[in-house]
NUVEXVEX-602288 format. One record per residue: residue number from 1; x, y, z of N, C-alpha, C in turn. Coordinates in pm, whole numbers, padded with zeros to 5 digits. Layout:
<nodes>
@resi: NUM, nu: X, nv: Y, nw: Z, cau: X, cav: Y, caw: Z, cu: X, cv: Y, cw: Z
...
</nodes>
This chain:
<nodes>
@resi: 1, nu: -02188, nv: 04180, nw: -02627, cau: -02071, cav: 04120, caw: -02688, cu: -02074, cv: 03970, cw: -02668
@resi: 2, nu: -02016, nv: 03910, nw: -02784, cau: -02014, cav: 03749, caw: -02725, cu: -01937, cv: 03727, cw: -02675
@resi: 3, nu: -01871, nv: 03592, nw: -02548, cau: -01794, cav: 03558, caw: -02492, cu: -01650, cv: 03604, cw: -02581
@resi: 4, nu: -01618, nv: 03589, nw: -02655, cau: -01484, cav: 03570, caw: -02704, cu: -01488, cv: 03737, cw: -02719
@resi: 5, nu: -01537, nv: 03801, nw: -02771, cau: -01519, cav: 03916, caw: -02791, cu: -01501, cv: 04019, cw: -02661
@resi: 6, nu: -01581, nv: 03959, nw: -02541, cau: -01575, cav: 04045, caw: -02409, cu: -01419, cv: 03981, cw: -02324
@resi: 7, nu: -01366, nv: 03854, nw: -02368, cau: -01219, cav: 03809, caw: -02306, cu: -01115, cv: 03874, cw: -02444
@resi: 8, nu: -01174, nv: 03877, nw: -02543, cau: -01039, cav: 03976, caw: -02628, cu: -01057, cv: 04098, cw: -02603
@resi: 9, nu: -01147, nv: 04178, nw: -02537, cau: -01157, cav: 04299, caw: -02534, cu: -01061, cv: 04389, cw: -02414
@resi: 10, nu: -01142, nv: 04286, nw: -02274, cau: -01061, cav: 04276, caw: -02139, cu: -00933, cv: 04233, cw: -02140
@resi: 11, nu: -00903, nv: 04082, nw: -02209, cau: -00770, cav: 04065, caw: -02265, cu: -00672, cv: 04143, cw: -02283
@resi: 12, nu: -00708, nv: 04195, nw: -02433, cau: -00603, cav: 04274, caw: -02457, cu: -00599, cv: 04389, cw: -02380
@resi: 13, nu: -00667, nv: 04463, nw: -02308, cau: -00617, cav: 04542, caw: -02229, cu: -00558, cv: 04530, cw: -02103
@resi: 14, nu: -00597, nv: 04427, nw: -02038, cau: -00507, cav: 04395, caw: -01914, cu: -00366, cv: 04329, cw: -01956
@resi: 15, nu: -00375, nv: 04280, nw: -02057, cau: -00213, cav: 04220, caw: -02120, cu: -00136, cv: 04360, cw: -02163
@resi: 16, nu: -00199, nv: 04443, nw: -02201, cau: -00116, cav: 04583, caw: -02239, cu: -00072, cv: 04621, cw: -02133
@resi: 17, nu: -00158, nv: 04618, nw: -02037, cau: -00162, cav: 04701, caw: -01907, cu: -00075, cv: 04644, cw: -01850
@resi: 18, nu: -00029, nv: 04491, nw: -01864, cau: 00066, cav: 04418, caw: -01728, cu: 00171, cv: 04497, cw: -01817
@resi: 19, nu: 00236, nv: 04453, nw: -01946, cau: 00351, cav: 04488, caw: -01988, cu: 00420, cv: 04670, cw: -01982
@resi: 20, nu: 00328, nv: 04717, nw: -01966, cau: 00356, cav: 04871, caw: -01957, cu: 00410, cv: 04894, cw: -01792
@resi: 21, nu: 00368, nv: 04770, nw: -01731, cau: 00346, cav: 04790, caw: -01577, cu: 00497, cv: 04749, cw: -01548
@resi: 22, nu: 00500, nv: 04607, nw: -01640, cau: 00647, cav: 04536, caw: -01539, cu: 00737, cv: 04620, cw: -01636
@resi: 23, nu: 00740, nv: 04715, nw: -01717, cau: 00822, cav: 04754, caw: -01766, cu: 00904, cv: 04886, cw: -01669
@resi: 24, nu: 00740, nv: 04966, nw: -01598, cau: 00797, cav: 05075, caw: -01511, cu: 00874, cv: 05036, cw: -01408
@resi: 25, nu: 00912, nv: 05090, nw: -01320, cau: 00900, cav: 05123, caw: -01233, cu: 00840, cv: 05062, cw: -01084
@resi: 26, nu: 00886, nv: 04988, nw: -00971, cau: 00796, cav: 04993, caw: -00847, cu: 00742, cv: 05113, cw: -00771
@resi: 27, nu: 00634, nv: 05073, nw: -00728, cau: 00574, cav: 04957, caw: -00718, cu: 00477, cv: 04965, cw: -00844
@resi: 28, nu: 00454, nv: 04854, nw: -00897, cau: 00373, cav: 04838, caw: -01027, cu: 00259, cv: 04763, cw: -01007
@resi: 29, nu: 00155, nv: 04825, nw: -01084, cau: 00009, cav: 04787, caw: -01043, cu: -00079, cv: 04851, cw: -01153
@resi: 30, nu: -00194, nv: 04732, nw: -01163, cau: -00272, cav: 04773, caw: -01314, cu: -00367, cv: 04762, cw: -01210
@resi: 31, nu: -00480, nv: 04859, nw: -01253, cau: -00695, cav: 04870, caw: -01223, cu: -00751, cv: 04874, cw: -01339
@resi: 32, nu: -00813, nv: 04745, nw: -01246, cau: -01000, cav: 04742, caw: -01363, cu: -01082, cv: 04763, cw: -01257
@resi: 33, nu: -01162, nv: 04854, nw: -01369, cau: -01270, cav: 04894, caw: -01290, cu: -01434, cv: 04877, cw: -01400
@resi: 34, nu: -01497, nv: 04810, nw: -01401, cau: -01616, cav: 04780, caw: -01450, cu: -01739, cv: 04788, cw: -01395
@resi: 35, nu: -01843, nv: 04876, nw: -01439, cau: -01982, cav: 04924, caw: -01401, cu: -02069, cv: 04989, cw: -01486
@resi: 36, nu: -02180, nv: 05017, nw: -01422, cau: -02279, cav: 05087, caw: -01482, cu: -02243, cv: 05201, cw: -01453
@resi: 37, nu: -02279, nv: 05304, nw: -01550, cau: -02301, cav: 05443, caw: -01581, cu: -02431, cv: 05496, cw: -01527
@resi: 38, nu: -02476, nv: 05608, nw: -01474, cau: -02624, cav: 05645, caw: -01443, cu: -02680, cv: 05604, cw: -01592
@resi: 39, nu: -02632, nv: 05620, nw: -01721, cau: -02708, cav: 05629, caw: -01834, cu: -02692, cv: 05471, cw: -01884
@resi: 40, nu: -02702, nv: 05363, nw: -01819, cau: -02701, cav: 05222, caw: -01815, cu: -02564, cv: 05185, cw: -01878
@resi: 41, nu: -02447, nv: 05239, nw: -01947, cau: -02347, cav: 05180, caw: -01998, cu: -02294, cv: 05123, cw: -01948
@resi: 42, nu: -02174, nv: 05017, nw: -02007, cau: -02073, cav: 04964, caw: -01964, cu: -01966, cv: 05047, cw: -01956
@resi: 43, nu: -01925, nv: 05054, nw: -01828, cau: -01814, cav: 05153, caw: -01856, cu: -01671, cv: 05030, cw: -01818
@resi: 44, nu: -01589, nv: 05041, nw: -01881, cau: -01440, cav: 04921, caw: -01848, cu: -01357, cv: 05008, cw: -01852
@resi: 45, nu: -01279, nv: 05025, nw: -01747, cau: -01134, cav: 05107, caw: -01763, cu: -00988, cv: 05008, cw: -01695
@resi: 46, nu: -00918, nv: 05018, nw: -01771, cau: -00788, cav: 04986, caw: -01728, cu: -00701, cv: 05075, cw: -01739
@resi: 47, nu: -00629, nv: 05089, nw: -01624, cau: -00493, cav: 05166, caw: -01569, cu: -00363, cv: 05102, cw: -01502
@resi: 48, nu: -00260, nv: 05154, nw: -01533, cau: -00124, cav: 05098, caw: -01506, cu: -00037, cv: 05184, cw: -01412
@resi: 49, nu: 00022, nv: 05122, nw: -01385, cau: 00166, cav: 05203, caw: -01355, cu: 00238, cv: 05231, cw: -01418
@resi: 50, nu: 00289, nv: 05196, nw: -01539, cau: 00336, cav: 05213, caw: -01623, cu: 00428, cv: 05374, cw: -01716
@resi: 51, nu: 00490, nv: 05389, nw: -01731, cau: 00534, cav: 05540, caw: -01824, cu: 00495, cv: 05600, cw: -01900
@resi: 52, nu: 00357, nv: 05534, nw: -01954, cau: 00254, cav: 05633, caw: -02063, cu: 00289, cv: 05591, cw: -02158
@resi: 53, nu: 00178, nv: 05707, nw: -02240, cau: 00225, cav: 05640, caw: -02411, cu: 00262, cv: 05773, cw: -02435
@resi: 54, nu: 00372, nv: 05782, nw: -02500, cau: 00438, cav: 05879, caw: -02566, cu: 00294, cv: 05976, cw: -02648
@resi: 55, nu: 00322, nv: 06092, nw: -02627, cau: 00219, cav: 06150, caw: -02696, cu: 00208, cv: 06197, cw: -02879
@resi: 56, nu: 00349, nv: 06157, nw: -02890, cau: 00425, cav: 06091, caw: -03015, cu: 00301, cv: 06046, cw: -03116
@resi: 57, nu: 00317, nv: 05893, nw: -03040, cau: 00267, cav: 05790, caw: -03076, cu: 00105, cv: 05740, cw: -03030
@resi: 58, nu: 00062, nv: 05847, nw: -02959, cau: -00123, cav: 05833, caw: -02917, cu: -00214, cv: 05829, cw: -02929
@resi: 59, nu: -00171, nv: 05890, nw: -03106, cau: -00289, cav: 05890, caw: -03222, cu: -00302, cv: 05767, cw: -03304
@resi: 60, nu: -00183, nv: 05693, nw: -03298, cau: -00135, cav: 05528, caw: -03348, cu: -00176, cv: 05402, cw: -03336
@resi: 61, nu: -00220, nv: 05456, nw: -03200, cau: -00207, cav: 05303, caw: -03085, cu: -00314, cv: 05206, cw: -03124
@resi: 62, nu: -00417, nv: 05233, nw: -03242, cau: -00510, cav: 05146, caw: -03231, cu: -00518, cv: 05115, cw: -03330
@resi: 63, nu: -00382, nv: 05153, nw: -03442, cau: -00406, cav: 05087, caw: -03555, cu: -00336, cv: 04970, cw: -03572
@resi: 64, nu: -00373, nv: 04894, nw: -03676, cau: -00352, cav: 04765, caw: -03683, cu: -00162, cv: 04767, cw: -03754
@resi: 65, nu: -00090, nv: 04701, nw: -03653, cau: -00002, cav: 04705, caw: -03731, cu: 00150, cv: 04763, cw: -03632
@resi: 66, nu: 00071, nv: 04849, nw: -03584, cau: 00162, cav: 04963, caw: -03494, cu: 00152, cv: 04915, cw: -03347
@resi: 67, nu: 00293, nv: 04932, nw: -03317, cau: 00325, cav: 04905, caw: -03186, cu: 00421, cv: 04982, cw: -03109
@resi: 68, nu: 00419, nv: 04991, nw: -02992, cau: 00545, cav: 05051, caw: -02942, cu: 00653, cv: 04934, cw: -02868
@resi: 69, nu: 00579, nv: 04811, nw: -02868, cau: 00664, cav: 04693, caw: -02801, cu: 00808, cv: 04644, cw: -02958
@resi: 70, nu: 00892, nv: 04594, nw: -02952, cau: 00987, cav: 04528, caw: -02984, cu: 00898, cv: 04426, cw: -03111
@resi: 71, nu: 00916, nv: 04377, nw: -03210, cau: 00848, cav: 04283, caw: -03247, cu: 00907, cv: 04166, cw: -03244
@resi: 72, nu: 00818, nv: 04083, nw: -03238, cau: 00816, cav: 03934, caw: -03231, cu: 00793, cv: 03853, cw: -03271
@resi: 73, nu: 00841, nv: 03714, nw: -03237, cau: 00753, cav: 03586, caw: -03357, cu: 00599, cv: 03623, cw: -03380
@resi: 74, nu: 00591, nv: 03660, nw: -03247, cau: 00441, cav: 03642, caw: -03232, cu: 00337, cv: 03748, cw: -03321
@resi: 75, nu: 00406, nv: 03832, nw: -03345, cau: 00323, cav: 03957, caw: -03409, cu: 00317, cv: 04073, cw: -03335
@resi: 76, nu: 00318, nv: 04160, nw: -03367, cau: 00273, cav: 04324, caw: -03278, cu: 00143, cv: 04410, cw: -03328
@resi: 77, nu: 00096, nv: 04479, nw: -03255, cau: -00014, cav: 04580, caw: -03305, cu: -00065, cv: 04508, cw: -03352
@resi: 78, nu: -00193, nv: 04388, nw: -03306, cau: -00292, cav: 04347, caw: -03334, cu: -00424, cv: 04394, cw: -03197
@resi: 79, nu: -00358, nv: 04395, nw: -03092, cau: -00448, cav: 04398, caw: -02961, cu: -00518, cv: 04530, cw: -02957
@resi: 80, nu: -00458, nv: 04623, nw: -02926, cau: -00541, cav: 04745, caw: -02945, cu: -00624, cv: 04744, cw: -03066
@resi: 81, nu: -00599, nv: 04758, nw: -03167, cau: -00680, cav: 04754, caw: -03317, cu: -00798, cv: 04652, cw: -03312
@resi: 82, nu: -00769, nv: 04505, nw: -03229, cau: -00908, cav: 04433, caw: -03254, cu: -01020, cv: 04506, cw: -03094
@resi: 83, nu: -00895, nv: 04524, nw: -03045, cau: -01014, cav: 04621, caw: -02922, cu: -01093, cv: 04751, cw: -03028
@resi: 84, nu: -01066, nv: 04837, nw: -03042, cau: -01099, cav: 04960, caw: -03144, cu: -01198, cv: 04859, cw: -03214
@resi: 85, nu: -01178, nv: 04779, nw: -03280, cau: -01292, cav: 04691, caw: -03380, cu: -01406, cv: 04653, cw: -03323
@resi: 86, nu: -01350, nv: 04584, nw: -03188, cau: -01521, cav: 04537, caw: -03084, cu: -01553, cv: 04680, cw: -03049
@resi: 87, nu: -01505, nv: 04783, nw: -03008, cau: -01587, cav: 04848, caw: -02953, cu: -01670, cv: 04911, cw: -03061
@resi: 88, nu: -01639, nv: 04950, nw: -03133, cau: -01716, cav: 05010, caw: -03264, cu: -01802, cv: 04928, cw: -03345
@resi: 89, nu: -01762, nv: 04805, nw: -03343, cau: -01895, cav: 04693, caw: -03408, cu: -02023, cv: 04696, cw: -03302
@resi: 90, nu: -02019, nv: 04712, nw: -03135, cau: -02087, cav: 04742, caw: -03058, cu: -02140, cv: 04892, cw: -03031
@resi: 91, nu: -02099, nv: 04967, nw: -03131, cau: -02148, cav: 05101, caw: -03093, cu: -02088, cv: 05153, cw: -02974
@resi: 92, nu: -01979, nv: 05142, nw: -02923, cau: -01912, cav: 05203, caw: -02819, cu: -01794, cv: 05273, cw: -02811
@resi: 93, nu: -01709, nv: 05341, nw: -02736, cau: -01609, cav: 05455, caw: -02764, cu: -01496, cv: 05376, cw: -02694
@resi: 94, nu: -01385, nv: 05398, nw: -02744, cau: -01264, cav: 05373, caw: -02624, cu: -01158, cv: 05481, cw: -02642
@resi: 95, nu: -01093, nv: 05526, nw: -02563, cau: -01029, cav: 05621, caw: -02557, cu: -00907, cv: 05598, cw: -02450
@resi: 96, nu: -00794, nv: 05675, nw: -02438, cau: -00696, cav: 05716, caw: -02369, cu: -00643, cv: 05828, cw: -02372
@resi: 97, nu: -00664, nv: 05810, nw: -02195, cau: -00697, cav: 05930, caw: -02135, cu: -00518, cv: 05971, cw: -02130
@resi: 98, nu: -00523, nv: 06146, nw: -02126, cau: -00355, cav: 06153, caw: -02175, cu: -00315, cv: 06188, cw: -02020
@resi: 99, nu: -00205, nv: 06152, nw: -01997, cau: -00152, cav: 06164, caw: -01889, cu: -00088, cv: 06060, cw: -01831
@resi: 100, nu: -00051, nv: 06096, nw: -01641, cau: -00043, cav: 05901, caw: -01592, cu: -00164, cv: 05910, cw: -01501
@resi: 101, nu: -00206, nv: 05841, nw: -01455, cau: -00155, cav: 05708, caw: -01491, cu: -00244, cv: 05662, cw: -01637
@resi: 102, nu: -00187, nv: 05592, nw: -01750, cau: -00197, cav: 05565, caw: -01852, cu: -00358, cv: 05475, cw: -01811
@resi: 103, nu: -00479, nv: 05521, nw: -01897, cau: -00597, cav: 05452, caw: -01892, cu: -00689, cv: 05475, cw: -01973
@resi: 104, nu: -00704, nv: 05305, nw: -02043, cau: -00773, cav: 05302, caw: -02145, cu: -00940, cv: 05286, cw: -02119
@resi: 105, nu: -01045, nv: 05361, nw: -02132, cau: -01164, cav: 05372, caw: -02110, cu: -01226, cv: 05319, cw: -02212
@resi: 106, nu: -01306, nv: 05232, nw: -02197, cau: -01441, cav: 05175, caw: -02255, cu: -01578, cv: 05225, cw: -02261
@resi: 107, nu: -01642, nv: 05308, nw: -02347, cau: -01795, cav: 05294, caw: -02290, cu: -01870, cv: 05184, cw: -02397
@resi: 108, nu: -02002, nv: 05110, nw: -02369, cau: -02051, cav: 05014, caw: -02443, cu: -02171, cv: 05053, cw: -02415
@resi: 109, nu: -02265, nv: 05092, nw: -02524, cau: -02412, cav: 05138, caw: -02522, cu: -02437, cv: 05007, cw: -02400
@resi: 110, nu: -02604, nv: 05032, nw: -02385, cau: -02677, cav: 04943, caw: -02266, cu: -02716, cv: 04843, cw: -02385
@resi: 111, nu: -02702, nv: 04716, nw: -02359, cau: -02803, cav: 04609, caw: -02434, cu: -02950, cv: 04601, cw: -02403
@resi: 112, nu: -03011, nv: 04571, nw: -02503, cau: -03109, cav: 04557, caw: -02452, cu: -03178, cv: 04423, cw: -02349
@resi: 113, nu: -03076, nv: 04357, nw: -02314, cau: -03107, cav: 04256, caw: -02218, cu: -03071, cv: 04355, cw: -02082
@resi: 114, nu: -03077, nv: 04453, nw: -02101, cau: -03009, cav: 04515, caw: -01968, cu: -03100, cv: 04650, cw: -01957
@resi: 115, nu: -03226, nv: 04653, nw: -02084, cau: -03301, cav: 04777, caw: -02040, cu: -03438, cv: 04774, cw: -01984
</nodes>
């Protein structure tokens, strides 16, 4: 990934992750966790404290447009959707996992600077 694409990727998920966080509940607390896979991937996961995502709305979350936050000057439902975009222009999966604590998983094939 290029620089901008690996800080919008991490970005937007730790910015999801704070707001889901200060929204719950104490004590509130987001994890990243980033490594290799035995099968060389990138694996990135972020987790919250947070109340989940409605299972409603879980099939949604990564389209462009859709949000579960309030909208704003600023815009809504762009962050997840350009995440979903890098990972799939890179050949990689992201997913959320159902349950709590709420966590969005990354895998990113191995580059070949890395085989």
């Amino acid at each position: 990934l290029s620089p901008v694409d690996q800080v919008a990727l991490v970005g937007n998920l730790i910015d999801n992750a704070a707001d889901a966080a200060a929204a719950g509940d104490a004590p509130r607390w987001i994890r990243v966790q980033l490594e290799r896979t035995s099968e060389g991937e990138l694996l990135i996961a972020v987790s919250d404290s947070g109340e989940g995502v409605p299972p409603s709305v879980a099939g949604r979350i990564f389209e462009r447009g859709f949000s579960t936050k309030p909208a704003g000057s600023a815009g809504r439902g762009v962050g997840l959707a350009l995440v979903r975009e890098i990972v799939d222009d890179a050949g990689g999966t992201v997913t959320l996992t159902s349950g709590l604590p709420t966590t969005f998983r990354v895998i990113l094939p191995q580059s070949e600077s890395f085989k």
